[in-house]
N, C-alpha and C positions, 0 to 999 in steps of 0.2 A: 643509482644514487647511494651513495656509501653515509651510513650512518652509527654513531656511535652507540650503545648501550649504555642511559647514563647512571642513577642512584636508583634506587626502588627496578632496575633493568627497565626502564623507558625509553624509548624510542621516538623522537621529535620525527613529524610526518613533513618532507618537503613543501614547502608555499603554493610548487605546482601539482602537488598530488591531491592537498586541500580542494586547491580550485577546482580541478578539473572532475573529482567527486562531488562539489558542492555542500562541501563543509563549512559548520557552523559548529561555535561553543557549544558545548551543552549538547549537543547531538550522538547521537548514539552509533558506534561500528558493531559489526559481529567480525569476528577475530575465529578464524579455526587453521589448520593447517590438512592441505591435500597432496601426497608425493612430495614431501619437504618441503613445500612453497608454504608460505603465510599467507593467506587470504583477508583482504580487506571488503568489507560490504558494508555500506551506508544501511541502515536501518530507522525506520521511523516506529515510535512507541503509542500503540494507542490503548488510549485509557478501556478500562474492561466492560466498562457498560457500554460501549461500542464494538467490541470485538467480532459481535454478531454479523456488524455489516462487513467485514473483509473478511466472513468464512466462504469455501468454494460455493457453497448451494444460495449462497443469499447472491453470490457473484455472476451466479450461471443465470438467477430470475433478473437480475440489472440488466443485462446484455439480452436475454429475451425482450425482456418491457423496453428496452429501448430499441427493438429490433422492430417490435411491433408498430411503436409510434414512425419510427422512420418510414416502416410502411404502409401508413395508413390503418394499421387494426385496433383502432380503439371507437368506444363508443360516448355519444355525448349524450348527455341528459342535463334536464332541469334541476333534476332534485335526490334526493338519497332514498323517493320510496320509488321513482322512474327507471332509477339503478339496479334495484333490487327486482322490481318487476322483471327486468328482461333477463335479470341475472338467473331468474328462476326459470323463465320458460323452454 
């Protein structure tokens, strides 16, 4: 798709390149260039007091704990001192 270079050097993104990325206003690209090509990548911005949860080590214990539940390794209790008790022994 042949596009022109317009004021400020902008570049209007095809309707089907939108779509097919799942773009919205207001949403964020990362823009870099690899062996001449321009690369486009949808990126989502998340606020910093969250950052925590999509670093690798917080992502590697999700996929555990949710590994666990899918196979049966968790444990139930009544209460937060029946938790604690087995948690210690």
């Amino acid at each position: 798709m042949l596009r022109k270079i317009g004021q400020n050097y902008q570049i209007a993104l095809p309707r089907e390149i939108i779509k097919l990325l799942h773009l919205k206003l207001n949403e964020y690209v990362d823009i870099r260039v690899e062996n001449q090509c321009v690369i486009l990548e949808p990126q989502v911005m998340i606020p910093k007091d969250q950052a925590y949860f999509y670093g690798p080590e917080w992502q590697t214990d999700e996929k555990e704990a949710s590994a666990d539940i899918k196979h049966g390794r968790t444990t139930k209790t009544k209460n937060l001192q029946e938790l604690f008790k087995k948690l210690d022994a």
